[in-house]
C-alpha positions in Angstrom: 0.0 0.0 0.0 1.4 3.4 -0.6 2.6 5.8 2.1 2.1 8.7 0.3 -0.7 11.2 1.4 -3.9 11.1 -1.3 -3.1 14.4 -3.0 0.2 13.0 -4.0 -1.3 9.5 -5.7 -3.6 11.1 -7.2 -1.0 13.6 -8.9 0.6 10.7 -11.0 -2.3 9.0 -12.1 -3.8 10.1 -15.5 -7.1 7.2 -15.6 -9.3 9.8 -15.2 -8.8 12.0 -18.1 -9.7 9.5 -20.6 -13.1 9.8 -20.2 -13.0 13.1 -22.0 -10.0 13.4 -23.4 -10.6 15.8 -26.2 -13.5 17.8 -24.0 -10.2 18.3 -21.9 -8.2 19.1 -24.5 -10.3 21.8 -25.8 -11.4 23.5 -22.9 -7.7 23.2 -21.8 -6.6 25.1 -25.0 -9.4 27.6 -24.5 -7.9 28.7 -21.0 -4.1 28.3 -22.2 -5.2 30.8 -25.2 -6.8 33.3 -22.3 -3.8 33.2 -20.2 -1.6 33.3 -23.5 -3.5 36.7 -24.5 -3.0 38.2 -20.8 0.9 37.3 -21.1 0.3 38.5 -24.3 -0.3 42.2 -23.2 1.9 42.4 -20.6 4.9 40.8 -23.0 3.4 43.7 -25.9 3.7 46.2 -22.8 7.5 45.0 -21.9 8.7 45.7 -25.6 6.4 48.6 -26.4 8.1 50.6 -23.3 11.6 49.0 -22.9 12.1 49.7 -27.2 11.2 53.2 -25.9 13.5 53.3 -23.3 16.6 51.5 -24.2 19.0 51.5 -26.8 19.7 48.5 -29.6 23.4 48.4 -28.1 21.5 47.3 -24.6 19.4 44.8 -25.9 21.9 44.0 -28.7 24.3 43.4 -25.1 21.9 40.8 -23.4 21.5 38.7 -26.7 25.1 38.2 -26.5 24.7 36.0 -23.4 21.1 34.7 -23.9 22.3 33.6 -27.9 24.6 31.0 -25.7 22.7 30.3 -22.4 20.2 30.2 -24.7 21.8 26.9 -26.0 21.5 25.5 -22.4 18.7 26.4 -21.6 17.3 24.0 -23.9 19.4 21.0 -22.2 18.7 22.2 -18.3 15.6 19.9 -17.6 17.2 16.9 -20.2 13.9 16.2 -21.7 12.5 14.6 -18.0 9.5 16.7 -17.8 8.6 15.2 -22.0 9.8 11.8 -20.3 7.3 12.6 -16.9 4.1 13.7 -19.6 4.8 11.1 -21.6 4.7 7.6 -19.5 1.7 6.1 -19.4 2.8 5.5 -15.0 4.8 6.7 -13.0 5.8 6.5 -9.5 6.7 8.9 -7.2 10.2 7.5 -6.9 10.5 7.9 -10.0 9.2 11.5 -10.4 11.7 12.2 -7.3 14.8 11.5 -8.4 14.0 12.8 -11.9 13.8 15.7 -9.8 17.3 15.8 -8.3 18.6 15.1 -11.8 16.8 18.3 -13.1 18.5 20.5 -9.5 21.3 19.2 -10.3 21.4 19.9 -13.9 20.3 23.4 -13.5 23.4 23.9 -10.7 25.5 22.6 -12.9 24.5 25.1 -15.6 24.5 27.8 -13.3 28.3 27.1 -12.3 29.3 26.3 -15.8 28.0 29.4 -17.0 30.0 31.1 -13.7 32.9 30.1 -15.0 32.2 30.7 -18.5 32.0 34.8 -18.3 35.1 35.6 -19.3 34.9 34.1 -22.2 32.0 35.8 -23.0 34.1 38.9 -22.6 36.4 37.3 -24.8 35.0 36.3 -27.8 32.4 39.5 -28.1 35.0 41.6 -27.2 32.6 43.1 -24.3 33.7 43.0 -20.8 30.1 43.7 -19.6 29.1 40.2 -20.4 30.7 39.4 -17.3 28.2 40.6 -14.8 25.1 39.8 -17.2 26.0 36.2 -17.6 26.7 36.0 -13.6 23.3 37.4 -13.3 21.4 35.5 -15.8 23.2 32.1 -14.4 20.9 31.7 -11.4 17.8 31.3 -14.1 19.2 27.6 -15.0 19.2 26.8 -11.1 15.2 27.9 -11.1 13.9 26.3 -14.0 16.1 22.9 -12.9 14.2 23.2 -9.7 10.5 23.2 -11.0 10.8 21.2 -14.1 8.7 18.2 -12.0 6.4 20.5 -10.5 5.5 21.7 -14.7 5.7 18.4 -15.7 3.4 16.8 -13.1 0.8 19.8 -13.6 1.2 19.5 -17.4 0.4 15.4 -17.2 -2.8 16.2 -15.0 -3.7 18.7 -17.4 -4.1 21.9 -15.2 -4.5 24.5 -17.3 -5.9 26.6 -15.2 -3.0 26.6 -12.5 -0.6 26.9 -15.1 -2.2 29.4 -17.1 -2.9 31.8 -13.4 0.9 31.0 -12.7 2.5 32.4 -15.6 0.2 35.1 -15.7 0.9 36.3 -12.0 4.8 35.4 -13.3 4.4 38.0 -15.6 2.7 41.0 -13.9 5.4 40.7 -11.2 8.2 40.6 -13.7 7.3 43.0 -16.5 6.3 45.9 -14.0 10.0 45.5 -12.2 11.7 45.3 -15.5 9.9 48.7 -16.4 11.0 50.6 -12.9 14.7 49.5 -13.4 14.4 50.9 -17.3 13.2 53.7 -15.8 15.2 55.0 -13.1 18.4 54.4 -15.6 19.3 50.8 -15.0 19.6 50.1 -19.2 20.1 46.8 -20.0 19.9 45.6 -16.4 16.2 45.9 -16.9 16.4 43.2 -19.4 18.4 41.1 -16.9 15.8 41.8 -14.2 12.9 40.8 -16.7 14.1 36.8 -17.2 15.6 36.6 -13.9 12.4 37.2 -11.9 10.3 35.6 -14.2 11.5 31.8 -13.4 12.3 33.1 -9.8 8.6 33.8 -9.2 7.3 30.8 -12.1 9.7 28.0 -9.8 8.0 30.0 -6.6 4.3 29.5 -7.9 5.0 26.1 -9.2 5.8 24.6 -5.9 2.6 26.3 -4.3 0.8 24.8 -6.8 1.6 21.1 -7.5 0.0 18.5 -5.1 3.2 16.7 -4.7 6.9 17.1 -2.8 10.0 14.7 -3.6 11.7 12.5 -1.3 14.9 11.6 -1.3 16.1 9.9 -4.2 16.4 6.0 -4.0 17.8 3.2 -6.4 16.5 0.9 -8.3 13.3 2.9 -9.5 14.0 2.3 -13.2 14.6 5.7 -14.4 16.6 4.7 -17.0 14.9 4.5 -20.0 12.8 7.4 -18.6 16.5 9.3 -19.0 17.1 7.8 -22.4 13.8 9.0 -23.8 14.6 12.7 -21.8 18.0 12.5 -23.2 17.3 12.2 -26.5 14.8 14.6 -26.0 17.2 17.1 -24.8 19.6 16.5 -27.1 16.8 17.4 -29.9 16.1 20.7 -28.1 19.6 21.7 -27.7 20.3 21.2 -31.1 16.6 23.0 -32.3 18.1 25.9 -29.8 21.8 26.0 -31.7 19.3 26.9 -34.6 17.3 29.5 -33.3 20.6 31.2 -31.4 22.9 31.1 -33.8 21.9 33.4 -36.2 22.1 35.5 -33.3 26.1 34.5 -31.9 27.1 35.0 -35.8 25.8 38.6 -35.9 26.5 39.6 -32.7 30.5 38.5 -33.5 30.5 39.5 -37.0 28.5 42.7 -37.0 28.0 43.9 -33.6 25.9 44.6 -30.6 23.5 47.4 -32.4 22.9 44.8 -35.3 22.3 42.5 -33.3 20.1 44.7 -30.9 18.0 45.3 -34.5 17.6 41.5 -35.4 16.8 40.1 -32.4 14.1 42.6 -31.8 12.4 42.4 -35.0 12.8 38.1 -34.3 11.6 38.8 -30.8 8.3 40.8 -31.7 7.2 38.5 -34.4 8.1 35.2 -32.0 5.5 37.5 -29.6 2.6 36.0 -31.2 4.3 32.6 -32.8 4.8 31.9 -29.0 1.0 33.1 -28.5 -0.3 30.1 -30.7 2.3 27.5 -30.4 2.7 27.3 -26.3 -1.0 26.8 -25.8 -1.3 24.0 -28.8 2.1 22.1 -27.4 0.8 22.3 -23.9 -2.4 20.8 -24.6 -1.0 18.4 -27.7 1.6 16.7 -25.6 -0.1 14.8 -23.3 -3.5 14.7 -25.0 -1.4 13.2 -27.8 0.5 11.2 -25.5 -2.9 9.6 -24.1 -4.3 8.7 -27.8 -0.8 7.1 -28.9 -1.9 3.7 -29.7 -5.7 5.0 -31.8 -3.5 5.9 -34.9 -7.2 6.9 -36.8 -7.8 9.2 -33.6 -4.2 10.7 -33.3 -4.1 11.8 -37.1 -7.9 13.2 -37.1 -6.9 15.2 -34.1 -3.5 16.6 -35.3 -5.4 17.6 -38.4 -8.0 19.5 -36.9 -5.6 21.3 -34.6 -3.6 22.3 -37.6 -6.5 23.8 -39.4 -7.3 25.5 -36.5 -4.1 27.0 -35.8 -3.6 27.8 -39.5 -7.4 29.6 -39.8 -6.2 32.0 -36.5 -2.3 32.3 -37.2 -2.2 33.1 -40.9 -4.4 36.4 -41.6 -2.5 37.8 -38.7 1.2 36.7 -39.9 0.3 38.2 -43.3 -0.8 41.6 -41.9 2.5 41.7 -39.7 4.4 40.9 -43.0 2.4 43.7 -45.1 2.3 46.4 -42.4 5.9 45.5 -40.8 7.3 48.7 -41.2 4.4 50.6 -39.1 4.0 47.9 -36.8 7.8 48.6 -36.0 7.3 52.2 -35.8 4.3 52.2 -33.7 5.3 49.6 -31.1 9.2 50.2 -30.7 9.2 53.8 -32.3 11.6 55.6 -35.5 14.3 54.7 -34.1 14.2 50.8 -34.8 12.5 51.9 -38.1 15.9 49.9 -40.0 14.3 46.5 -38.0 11.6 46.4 -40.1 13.2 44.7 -43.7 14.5 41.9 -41.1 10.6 41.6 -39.8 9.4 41.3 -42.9 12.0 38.1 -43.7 11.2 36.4 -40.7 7.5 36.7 -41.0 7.7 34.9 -44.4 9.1 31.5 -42.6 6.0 32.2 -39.4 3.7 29.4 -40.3 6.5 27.3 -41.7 7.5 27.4 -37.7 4.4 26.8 -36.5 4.5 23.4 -38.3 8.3 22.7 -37.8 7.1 23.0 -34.2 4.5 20.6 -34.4 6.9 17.9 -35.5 8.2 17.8 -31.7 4.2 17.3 -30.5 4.2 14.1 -33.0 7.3 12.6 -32.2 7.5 13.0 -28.1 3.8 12.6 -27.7 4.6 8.6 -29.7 8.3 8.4 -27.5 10.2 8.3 -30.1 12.5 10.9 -29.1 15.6 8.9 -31.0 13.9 9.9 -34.1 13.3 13.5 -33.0 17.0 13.4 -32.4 17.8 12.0 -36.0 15.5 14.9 -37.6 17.4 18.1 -35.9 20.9 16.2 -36.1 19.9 16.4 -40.3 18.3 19.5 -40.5 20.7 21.6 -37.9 23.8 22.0 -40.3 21.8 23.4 -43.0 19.9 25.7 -41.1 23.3 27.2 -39.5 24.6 27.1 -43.0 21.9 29.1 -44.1 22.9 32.0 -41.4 26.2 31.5 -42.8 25.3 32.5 -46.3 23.3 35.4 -45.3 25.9 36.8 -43.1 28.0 38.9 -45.2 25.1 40.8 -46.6 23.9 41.8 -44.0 21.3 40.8 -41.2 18.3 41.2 -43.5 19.6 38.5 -45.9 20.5 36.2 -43.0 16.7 36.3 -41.9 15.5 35.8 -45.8 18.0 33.0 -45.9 16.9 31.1 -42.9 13.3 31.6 -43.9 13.5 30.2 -47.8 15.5 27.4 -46.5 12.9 26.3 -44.2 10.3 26.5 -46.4 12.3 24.3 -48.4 13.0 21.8 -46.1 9.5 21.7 -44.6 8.0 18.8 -47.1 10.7 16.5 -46.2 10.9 17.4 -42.5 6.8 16.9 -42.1 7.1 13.4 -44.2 10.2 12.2 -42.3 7.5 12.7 -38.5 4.8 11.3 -40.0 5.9 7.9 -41.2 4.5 4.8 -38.7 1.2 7.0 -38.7 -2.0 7.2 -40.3 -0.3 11.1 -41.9 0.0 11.8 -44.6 1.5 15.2 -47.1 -1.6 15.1 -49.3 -3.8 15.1 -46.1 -2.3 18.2 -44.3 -2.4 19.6 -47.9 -5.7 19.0 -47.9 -5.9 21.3 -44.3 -3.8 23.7 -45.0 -4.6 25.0 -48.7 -7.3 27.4 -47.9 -6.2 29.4 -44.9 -2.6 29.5 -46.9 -4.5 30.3 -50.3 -6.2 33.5 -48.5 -3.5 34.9 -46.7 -1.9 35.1 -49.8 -5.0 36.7 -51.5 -4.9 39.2 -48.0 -1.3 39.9 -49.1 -2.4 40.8 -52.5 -5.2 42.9 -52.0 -3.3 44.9 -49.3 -0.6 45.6 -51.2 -2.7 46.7 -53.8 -4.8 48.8 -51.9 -1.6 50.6 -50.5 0.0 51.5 -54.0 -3.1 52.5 -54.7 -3.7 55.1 -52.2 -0.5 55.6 -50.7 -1.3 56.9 -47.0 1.0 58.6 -45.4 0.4 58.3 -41.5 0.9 55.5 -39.9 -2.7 54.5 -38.7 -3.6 55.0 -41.8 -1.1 52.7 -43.4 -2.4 50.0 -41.1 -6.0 51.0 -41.2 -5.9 50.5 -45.0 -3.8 47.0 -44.9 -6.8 45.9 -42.4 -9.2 46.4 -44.6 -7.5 44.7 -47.8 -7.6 41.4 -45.2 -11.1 41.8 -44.4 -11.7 42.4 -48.3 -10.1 39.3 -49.1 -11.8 37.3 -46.0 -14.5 38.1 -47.2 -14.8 37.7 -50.7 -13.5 34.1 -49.2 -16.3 33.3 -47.9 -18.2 32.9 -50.8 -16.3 30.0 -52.2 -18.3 26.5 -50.5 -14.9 24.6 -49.1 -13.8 27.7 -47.3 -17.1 28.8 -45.8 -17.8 25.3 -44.3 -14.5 25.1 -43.2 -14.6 28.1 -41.4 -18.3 27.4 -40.4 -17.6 23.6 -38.7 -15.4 25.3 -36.1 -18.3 26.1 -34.6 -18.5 22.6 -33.4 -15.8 23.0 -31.3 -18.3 24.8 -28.8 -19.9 21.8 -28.3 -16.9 20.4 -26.4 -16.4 23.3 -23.7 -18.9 21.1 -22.0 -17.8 18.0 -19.9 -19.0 14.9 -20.6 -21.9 13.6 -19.0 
């Protein structure tokens, strides 16, 4: 019989979310999209006032160190908390010492990157990385320490806690961050901003989870728990070399104002990419995970949340890629007015990223992280290859670069996840065509409707790119296959309702 208290039992088992999975799973994405548009203003409000504030050369500063903790980051938790949502059970031996793995991971971080500042001095040639990376070193010892706590919440399917968490993580942050920007602090403010972020997430986690560790004990059969994470981590480490190291090539080649530039122009379009894809991978993991062995099930339901994603995520990536330049303008001011061309680059790759990401959902939520691992070992050298190319043109061609060579790679990346399952190419074809097909036509017809009438203000520039969407939208609507398309969302509503 077990000796732990009720409320920690009942934190590892999962039995009881089968009996509406998917009711789960979409009342679950409807709260993680609420607390993702509250995060959503106060992350808008952080970059709207900081931009305002501080320089390029500050934030351009930070991105130094966060382009290569960046890269750790991504190992800290070594894909336990995939490996904790992913078994079907799991003990609470086991869950504790995967927890003293992750705290000691994230120490070990935190002292590597310690030791590591002066080499970040070095090789940027900035001797003010040494304090920022001290700083910023303590945020691998608090993510290490409540990567069980997310995991456990994540398996049981809180959205609510999580969602109130990182909310309440936020309005405590971004306000602090501001004050310190403020009252002169610079680019300390953008230290402060991460720093008490997972200092207050790890705080709230703990309060929140039904569950404490014990001490860890052998023979709990962690191991292939570890393989799986390690694989796993492995994966994300390399997926974060990727994302970073467009930014450790232009900060050494080009400079902290560059650098500043491209990393807020990636930043404020990977505002709302974030926006859609946390939600979805919170709430695809372990619903996934849970429908592993229905193959017919799994691929309806990975279709539909594509489409879904796709319908909300594409008129609003083609309005930021039409109106980038007064999007810019208005929410970082002039002075970041040269960001824009870079904005405009990224933006072309958005959705491609929104599926890329959606191969990790497939391929964690069926534990077959050696396969994960496989995909990013292929496609890592060619991504960084494509920053390469870019690089001596400047950082507007390293952003076009990355973004046709996704797009390019996408076909083969999506058929190399879905093999062993019931998905297919021509299926997600079949999904994606019309919400695709319009944003294009929304392109078109704004970008008409501005050489038409050339506004010259600002709101008016956006104003007029709004209504060549809406133009397009709707003249959409009138073809059959989009309308009901559009229209059988509406059965979604059905499933805010538990099961009777």
């Amino acid at each position: 019989m077990s000796m732990l208290p009720p409320q920690q039992t009942d934190e590892l088992n999962t039995d009881h979310l089968e009996a509406d999975l998917r009711g789960r799973s979409v009342r679950g994405g409807l709260v993680t999209l609420t607390s993702q548009g509250a995060m959503f203003v106060l992350q808008t409000i952080s970059t709207v006032v900081l931009a305002r504030i501080l320089t390029p050369t500050d934030f351009g500063i930070v991105a130094m160190v966060t382009a290569v903790t960046g890269l750790a980051s991504a190992f800290a938790d070594l894909g336990l908390s995939e490996a904790t949502i992913q078994s079907k059970v799991i003990t609470h031996d086991q869950v504790s010492v995967l927890f003293w793995i992750n705290a000691g991971i994230g120490l070990g971080l935190m002292l590597i990157t310690v030791a590591m500042t002066p080499v970040f001095a070095w090789f940027y040639k900035e001797p003010r990385l040494v304090a920022v990376a001290f700083l910023l070193s303590f945020t691998f010892l608090f993510s290490g320490l409540r990567v069980q706590a997310d995991a456990l919440l994540k398996r049981q399917m809180r959205y609510s806690a999580l969602g109130y968490r990182d909310v309440a993580s936020y309005a405590v942050a971004v306000p602090l961050a501001i004050i310190v920007a403020w009252r002169g602090g610079g680019y300390w403010a953008l230290v402060a901003l991460p720093l008490t972020l997972n200092f207050v997430q790890m705080v709230f986690s703990w309060l929140i989870v039904h569950w404490r560790p014990g001490l860890p004990r052998r023979n709990t059969k962690v191991g292939s728990m570890i393989a799986f994470g390690g694989n796993v981590a492995a994966s994300y480490l390399i997926y974060s070399l990727n994302r970073n190291m467009d930014n450790v090539l232009i900060g050494w080649y080009w400079g902290a104002a560059p650098l500043g530039l491209y990393s807020r122009a990636y930043n404020l379009l990977m505002i709302p990419v974030r926006q859609l894809n946390a939600p979805a991978a919170n709430v695809a993991v372990p619903a996934f995970s849970r429908i592993q062995n229905d193959s017919e099930r799994y691929a309806r339901y990975y279709l539909r949340a594509i489409s879904l994603i796709l319908w909300i995520s594409a008129p609003l990536f083609g309005f930021l890629i039409v109106a980038a330049e007064p999007v810019i303008v208005l929410v970082l001011g002039p002075q970041w007015r040269q960001a824009a061309p870079v904005f405009q680059m990224l933006g072309i790759s958005a959705l491609g990223q929104m599926l890329l990401e959606s191969t990790v959902w497939l391929l964690v939520s069926r534990g077959q992280s050696k396969r994960l691992l496989r995909l990013w070992l292929i496609i890592s050298p060619i991504t960084v290859g494509s920053f390469v190319i870019g690089l001596p043109f400047g950082i507007k061609w390293v952003a076009l670069s990355y973004s046709l060579v996704l797009l390019i790679m996408l076909p083969w990346i999506l058929k190399f996840t879905f093999r062993g399952t019931q998905l297919t190419l021509q299926a997600l074809g079949r999904v994606i065509v019309y919400p695709v097909s319009v944003c294009l036509l929304g392109i078109l017809c704004a970008e008409l409707a501005l050489s038409l009438i050339s506004p010259e203000s600002i709101f008016s520039q956006l104003g007029i790119t709004a209504l060549g969407f809406a133009v397009a939208y709707s003249l959409s609507a009138l073809v059959g296959p989009v309308r009901r398309e559009i229209m059988s969302f509406r059965s979604l509503l059905g499933e805010l309702r538990p099961s009777i």
